[in-house]
CHARMM-style PDB file with segment names, atoms N, HN, CA, C and O in Angstrom:
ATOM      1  N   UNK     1       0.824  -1.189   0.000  1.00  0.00      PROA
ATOM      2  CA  UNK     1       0.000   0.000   0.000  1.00  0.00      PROA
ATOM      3  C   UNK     1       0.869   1.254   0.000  1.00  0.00      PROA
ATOM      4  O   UNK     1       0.642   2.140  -0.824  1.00  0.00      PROA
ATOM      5  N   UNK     2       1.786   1.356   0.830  1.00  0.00      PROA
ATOM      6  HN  UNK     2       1.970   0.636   1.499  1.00  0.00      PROA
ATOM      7  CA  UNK     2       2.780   2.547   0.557  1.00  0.00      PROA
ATOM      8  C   UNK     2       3.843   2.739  -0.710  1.00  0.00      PROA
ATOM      9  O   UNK     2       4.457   3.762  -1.011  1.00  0.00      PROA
ATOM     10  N   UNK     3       3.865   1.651  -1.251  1.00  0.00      PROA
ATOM     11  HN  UNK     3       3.366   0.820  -1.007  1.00  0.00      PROA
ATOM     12  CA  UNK     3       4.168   1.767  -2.307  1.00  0.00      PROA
ATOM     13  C   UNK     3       3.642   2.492  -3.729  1.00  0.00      PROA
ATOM     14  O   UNK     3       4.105   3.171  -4.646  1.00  0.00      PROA
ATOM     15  N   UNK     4       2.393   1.909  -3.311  1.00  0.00      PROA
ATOM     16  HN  UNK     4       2.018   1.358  -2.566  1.00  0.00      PROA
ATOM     17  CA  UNK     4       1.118   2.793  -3.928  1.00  0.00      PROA
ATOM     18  C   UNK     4       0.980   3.897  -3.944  1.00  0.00      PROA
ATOM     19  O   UNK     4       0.904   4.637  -4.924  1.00  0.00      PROA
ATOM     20  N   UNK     5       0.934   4.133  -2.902  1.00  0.00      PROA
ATOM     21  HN  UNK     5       0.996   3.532  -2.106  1.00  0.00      PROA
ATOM     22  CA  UNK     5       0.593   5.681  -2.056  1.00  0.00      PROA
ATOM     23  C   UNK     5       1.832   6.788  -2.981  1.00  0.00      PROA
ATOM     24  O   UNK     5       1.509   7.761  -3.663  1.00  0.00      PROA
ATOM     25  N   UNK     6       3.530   6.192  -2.700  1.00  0.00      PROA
ATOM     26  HN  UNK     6       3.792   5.402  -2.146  1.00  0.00      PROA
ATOM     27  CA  UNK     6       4.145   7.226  -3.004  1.00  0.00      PROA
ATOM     28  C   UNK     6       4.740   7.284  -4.377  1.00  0.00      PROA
ATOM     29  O   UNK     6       5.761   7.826  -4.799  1.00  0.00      PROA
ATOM     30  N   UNK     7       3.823   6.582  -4.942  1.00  0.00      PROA
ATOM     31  HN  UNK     7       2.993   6.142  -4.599  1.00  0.00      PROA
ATOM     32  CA  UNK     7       4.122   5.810  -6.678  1.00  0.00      PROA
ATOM     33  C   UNK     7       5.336   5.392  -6.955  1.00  0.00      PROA
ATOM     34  O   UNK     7       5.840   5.800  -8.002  1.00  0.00      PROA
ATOM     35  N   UNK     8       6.300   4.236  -5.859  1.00  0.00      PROA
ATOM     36  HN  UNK     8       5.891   3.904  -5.009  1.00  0.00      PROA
ATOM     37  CA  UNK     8       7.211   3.888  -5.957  1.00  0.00      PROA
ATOM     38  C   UNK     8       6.939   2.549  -7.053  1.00  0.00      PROA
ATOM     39  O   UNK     8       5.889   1.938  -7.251  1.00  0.00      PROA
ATOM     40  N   UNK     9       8.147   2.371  -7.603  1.00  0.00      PROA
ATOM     41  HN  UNK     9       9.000   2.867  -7.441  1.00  0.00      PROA
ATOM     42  CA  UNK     9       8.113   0.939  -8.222  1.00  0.00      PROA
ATOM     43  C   UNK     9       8.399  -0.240  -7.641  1.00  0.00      PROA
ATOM     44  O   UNK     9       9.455  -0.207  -7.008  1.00  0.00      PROA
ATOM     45  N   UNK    10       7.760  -1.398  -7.631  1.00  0.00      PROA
ATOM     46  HN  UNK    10       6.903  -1.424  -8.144  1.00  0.00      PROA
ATOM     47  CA  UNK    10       7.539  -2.285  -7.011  1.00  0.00      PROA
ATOM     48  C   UNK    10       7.481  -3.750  -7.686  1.00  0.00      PROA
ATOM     49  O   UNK    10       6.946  -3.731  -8.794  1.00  0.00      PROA
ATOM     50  N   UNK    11       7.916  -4.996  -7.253  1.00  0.00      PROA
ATOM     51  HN  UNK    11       8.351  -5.011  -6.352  1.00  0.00      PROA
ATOM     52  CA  UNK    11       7.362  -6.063  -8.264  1.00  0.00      PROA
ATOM     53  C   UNK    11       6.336  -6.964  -6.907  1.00  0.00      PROA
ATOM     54  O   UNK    11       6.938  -7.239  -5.869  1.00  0.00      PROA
ATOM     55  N   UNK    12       5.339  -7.227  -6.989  1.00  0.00      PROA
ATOM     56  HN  UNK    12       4.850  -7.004  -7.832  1.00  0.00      PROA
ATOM     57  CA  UNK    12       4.586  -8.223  -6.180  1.00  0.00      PROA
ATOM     58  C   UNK    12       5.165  -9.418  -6.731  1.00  0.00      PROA
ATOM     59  O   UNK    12       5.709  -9.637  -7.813  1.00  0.00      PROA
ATOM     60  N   UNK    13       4.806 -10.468  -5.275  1.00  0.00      PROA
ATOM     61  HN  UNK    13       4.364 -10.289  -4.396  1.00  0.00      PROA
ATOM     62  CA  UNK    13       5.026 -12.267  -5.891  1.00  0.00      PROA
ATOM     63  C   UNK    13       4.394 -12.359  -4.199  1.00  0.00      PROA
ATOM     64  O   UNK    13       4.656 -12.125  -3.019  1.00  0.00      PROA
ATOM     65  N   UNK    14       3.418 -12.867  -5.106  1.00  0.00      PROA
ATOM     66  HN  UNK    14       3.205 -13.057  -6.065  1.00  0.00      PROA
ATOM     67  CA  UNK    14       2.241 -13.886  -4.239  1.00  0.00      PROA
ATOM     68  C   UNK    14       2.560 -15.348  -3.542  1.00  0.00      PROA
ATOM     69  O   UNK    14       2.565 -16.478  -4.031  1.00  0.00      PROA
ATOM     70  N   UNK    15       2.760 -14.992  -2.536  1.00  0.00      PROA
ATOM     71  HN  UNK    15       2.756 -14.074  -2.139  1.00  0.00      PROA
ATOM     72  CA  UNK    15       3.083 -16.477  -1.585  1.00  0.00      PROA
ATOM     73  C   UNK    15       1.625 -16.971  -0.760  1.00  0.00      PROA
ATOM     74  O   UNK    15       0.727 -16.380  -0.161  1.00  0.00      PROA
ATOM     75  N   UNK    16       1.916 -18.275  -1.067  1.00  0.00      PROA
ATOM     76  HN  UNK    16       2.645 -18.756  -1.553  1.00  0.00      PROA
ATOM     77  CA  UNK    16       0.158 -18.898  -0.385  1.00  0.00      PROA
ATOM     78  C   UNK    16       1.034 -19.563   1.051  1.00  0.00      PROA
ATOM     79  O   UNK    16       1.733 -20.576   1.073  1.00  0.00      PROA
ATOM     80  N   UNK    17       0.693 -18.531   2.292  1.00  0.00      PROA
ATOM     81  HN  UNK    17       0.125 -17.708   2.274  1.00  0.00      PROA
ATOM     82  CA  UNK    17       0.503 -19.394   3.545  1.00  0.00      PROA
ATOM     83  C   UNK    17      -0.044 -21.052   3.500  1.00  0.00      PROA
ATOM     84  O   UNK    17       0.568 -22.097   3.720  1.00  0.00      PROA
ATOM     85  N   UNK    18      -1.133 -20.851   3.205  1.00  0.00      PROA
ATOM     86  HN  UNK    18      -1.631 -20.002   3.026  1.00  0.00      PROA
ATOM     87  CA  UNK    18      -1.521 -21.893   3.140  1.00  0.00      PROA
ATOM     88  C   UNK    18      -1.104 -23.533   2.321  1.00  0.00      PROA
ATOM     89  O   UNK    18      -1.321 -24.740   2.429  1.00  0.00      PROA
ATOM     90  N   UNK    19      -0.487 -22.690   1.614  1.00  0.00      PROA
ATOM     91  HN  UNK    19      -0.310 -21.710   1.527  1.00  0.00      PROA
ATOM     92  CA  UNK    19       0.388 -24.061   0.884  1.00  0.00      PROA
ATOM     93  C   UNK    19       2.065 -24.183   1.118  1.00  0.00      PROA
ATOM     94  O   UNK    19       2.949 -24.920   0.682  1.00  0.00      PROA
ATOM     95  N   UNK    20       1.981 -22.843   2.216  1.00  0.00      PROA
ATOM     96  HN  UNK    20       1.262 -22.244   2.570  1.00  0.00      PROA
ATOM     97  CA  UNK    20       3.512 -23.270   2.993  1.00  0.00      PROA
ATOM     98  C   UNK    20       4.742 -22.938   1.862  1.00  0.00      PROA
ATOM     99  O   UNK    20       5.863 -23.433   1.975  1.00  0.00      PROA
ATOM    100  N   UNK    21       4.296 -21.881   0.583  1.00  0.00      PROA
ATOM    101  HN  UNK    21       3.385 -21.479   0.491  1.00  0.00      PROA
ATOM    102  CA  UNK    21       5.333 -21.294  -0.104  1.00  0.00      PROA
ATOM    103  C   UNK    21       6.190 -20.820   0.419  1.00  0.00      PROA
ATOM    104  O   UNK    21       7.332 -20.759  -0.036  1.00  0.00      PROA
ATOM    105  N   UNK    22       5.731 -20.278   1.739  1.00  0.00      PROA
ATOM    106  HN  UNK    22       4.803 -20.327   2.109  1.00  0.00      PROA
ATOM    107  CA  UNK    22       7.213 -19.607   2.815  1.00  0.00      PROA
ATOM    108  C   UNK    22       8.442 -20.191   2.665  1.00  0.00      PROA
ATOM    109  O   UNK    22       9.581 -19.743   2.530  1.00  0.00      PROA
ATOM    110  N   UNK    23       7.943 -21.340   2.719  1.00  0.00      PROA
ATOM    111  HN  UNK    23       7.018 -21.704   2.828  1.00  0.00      PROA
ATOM    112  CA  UNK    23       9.216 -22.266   3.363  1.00  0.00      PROA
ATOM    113  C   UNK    23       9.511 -23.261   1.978  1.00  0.00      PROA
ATOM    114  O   UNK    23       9.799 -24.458   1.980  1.00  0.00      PROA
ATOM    115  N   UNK    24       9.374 -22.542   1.060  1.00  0.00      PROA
ATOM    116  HN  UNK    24       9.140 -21.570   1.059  1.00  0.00      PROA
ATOM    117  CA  UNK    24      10.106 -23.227  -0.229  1.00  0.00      PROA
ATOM    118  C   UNK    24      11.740 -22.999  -0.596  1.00  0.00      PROA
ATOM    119  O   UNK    24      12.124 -21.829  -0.613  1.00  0.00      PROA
ATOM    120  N   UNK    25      12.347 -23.661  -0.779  1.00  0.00      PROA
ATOM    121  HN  UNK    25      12.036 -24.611  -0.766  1.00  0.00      PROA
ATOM    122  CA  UNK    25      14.006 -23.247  -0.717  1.00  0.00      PROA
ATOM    123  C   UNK    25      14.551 -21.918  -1.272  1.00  0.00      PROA
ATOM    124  O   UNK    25      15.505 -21.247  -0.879  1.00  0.00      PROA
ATOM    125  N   UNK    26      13.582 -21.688  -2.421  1.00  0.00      PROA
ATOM    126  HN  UNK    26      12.807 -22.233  -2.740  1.00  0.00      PROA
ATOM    127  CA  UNK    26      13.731 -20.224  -2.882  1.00  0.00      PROA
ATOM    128  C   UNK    26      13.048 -18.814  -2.186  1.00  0.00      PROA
ATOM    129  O   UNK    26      13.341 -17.637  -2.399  1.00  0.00      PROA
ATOM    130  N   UNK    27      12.292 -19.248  -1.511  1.00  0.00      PROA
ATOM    131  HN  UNK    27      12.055 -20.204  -1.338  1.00  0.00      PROA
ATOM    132  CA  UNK    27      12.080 -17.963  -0.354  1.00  0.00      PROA
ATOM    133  C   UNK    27      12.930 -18.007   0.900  1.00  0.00      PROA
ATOM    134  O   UNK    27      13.320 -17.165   1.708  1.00  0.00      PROA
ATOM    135  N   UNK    28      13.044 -19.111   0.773  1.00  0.00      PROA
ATOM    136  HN  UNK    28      12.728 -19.795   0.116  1.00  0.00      PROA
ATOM    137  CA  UNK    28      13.970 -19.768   1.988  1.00  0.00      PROA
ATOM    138  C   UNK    28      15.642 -18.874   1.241  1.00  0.00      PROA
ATOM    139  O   UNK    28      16.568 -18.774   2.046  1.00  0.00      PROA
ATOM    140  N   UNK    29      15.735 -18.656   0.679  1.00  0.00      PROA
ATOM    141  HN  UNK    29      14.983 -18.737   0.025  1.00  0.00      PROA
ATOM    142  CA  UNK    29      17.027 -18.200  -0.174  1.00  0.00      PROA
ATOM    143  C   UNK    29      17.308 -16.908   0.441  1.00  0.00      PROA
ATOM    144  O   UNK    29      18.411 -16.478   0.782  1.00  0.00      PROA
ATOM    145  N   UNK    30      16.170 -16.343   0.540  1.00  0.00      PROA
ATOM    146  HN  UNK    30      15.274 -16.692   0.263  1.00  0.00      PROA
ATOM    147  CA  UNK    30      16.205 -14.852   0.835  1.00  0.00      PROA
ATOM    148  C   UNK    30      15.797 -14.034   2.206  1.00  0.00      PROA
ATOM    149  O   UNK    30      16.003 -12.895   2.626  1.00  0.00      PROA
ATOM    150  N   UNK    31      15.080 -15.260   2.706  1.00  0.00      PROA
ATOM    151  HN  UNK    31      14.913 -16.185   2.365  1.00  0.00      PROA
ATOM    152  CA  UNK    31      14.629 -14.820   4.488  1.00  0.00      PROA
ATOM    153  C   UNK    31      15.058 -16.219   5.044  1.00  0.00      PROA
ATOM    154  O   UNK    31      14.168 -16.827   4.450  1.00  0.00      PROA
ATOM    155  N   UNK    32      15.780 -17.290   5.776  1.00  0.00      PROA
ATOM    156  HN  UNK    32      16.503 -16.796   6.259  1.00  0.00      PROA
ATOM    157  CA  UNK    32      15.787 -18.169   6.414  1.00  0.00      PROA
ATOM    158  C   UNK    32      15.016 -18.578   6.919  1.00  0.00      PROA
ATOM    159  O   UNK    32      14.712 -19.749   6.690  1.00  0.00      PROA
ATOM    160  N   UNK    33      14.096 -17.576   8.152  1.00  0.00      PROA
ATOM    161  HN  UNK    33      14.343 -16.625   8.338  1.00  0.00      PROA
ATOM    162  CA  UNK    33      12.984 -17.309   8.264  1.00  0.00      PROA
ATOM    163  C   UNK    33      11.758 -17.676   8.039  1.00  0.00      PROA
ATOM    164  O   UNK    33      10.948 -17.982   8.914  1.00  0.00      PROA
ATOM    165  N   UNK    34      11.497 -17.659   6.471  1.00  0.00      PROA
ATOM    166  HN  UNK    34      12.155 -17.410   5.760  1.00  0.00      PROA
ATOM    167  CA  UNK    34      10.422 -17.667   6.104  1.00  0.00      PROA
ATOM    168  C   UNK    34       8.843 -16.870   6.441  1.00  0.00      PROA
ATOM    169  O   UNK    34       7.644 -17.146   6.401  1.00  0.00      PROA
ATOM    170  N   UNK    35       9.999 -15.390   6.887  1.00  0.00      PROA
ATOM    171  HN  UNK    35      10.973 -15.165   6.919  1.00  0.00      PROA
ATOM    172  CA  UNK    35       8.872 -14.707   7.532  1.00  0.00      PROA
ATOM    173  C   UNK    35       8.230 -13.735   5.906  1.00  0.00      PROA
ATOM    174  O   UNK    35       8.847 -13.311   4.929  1.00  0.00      PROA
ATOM    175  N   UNK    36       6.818 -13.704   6.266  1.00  0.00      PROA
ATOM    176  HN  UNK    36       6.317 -14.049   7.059  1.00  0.00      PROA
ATOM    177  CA  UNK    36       6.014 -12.578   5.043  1.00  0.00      PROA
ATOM    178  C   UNK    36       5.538 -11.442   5.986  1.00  0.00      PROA
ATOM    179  O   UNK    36       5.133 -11.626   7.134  1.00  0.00      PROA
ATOM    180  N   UNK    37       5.634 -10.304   5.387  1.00  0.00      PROA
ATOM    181  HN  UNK    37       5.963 -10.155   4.455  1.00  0.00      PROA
ATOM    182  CA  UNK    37       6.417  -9.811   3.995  1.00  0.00      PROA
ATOM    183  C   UNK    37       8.218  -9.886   3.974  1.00  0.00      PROA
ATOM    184  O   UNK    37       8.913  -9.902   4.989  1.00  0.00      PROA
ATOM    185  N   UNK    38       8.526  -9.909   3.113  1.00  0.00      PROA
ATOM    186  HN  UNK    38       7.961  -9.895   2.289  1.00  0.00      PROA
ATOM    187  CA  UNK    38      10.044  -9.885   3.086  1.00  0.00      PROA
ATOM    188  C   UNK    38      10.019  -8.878   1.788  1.00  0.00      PROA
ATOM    189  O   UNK    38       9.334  -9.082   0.786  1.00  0.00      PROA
ATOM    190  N   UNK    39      10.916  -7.718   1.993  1.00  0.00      PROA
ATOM    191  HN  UNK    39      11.473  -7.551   2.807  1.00  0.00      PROA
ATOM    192  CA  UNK    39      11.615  -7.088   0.697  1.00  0.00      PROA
ATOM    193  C   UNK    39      13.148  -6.652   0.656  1.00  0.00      PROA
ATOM    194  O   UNK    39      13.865  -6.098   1.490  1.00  0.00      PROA
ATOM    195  N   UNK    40      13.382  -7.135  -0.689  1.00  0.00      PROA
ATOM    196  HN  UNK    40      12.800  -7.585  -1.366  1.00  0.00      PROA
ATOM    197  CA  UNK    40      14.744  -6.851  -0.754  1.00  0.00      PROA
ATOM    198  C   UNK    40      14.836  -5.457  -1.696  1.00  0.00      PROA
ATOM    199  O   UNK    40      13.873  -5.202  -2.419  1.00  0.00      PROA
ATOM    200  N   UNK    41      15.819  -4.697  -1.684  1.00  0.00      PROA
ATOM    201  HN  UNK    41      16.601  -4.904  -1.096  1.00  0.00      PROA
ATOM    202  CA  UNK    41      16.234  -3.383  -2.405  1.00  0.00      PROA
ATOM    203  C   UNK    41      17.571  -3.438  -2.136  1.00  0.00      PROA
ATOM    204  O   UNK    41      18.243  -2.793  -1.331  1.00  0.00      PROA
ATOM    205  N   UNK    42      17.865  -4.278  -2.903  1.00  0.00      PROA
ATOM    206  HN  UNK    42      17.320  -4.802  -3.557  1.00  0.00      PROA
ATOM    207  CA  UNK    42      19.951  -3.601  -3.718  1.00  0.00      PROA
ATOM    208  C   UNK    42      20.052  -5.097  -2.412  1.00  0.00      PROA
ATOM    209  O   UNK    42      19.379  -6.121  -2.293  1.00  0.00      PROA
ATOM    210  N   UNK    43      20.918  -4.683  -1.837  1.00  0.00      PROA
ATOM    211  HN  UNK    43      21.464  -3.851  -1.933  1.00  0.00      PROA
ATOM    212  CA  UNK    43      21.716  -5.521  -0.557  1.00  0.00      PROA
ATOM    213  C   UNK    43      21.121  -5.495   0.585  1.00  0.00      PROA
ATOM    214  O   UNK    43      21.482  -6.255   1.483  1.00  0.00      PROA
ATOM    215  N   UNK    44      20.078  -4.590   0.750  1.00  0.00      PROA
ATOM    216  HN  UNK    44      19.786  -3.972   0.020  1.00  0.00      PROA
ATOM    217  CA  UNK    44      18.843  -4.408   2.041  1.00  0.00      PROA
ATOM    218  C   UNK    44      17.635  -5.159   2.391  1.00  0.00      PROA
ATOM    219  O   UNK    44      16.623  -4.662   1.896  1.00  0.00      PROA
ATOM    220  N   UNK    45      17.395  -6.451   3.263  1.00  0.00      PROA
ATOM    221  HN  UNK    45      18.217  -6.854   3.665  1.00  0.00      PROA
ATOM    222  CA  UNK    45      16.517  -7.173   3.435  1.00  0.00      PROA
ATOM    223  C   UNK    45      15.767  -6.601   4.759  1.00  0.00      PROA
ATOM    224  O   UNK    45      16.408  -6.376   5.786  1.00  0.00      PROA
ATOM    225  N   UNK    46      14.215  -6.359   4.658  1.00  0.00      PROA
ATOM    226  HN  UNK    46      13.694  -6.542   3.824  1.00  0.00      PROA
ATOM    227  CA  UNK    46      13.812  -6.382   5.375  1.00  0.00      PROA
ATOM    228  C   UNK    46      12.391  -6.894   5.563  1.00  0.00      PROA
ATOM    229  O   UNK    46      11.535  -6.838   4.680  1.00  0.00      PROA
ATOM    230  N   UNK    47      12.137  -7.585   7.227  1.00  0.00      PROA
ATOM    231  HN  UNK    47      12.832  -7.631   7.944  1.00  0.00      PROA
ATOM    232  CA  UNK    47      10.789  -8.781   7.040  1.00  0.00      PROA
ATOM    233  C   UNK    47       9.711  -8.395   8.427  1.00  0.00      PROA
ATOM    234  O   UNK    47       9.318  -9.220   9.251  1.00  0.00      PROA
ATOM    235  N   UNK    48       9.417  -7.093   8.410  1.00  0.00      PROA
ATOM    236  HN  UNK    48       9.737  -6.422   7.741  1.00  0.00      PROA
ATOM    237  CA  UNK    48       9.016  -6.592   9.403  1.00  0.00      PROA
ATOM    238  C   UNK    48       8.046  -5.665   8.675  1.00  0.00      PROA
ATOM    239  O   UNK    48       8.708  -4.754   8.177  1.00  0.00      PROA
ATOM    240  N   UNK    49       6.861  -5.538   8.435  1.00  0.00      PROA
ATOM    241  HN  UNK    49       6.323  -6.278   8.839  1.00  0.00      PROA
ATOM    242  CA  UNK    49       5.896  -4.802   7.659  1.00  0.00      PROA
ATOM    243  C   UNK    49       6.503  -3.290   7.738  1.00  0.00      PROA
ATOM    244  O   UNK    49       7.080  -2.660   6.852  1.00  0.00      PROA
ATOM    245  N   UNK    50       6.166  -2.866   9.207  1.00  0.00      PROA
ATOM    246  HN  UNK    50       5.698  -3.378   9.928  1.00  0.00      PROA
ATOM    247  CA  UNK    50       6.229  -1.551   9.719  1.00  0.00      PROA
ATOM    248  C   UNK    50       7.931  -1.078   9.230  1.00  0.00      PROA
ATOM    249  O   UNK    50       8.238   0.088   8.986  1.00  0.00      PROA
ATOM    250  N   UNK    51       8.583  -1.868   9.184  1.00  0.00      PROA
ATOM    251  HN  UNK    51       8.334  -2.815   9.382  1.00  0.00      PROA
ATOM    252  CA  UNK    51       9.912  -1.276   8.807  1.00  0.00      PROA
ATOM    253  C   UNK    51      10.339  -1.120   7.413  1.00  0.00      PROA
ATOM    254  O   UNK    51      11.163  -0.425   6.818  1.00  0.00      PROA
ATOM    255  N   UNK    52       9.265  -2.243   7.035  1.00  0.00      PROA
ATOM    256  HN  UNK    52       8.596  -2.808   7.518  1.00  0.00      PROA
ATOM    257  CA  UNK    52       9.419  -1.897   5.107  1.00  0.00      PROA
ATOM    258  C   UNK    52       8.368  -0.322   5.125  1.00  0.00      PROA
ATOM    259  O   UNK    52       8.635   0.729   4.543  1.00  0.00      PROA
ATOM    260  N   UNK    53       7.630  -0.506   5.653  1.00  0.00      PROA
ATOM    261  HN  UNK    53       7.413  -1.360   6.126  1.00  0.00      PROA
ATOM    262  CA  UNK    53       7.286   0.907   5.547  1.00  0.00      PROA
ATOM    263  C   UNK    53       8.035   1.991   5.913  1.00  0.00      PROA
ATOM    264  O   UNK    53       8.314   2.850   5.077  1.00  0.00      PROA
ATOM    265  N   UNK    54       8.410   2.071   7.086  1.00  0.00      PROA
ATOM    266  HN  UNK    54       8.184   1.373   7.765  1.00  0.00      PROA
ATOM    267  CA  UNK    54       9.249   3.013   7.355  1.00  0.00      PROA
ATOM    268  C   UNK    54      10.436   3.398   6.220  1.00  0.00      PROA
ATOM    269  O   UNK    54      10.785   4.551   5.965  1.00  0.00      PROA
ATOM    270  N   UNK    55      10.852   2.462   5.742  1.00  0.00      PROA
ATOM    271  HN  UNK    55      10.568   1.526   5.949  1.00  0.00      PROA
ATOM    272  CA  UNK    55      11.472   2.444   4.916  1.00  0.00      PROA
ATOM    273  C   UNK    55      11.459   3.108   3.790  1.00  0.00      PROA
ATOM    274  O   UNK    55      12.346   3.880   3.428  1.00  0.00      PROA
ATOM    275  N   UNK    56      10.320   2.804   3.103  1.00  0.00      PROA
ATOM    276  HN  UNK    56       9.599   2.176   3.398  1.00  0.00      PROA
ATOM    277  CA  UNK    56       9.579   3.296   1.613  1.00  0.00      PROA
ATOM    278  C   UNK    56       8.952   4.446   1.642  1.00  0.00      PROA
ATOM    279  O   UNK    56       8.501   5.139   0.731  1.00  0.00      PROA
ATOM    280  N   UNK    57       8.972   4.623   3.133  1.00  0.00      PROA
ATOM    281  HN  UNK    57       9.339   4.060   3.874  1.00  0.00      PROA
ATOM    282  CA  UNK    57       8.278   6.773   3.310  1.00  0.00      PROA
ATOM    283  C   UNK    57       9.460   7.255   3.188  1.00  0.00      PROA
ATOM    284  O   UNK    57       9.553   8.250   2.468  1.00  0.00      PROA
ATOM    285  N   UNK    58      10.534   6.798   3.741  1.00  0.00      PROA
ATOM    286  HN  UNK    58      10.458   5.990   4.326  1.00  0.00      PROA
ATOM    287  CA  UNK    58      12.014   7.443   3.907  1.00  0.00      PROA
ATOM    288  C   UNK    58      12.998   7.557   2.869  1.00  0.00      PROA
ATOM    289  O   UNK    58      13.944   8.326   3.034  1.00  0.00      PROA
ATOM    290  N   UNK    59      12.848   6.661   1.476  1.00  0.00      PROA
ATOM    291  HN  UNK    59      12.079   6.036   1.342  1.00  0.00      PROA
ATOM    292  CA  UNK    59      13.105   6.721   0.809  1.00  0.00      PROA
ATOM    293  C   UNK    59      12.403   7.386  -0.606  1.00  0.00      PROA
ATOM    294  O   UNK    59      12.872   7.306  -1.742  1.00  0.00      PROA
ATOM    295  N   UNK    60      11.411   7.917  -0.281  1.00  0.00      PROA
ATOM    296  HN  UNK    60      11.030   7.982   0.641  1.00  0.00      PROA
ATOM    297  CA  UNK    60      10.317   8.508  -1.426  1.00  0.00      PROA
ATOM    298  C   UNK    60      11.102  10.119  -0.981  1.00  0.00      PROA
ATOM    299  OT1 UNK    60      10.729  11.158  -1.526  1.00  0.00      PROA
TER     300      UNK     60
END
């Protein structure tokens, strides 16, 4: 949604909880975790909603 908001560019990819995509080796690649949301930008991972936000206001 804040992405939206500050007409940043963005790519979505839809993970189904329910079918446990979290924890597929290729999400698994990028959060260990397997926590959602996860975003990456350049070398910057972050898997904490409020901090990808914080983030994407701070960088607009």
């Amino acid at each position: 949604m804040v992405a939206e908001a500050i007409g940043a560019p963005y790519k979505k990819q839809y993970i189904d909880l329910r079918k446990g995509e979290q924890r597929d080796p290729d999400y698994l690649a990028l959060d260990l975790m397997g926590k959602v949301p996860t975003m990456v930008d350049d070398d910057l991972l972050l898997t904490e909603s409020v901090a990808i936000q914080i983030y994407m206001a701070r960088k607009s």
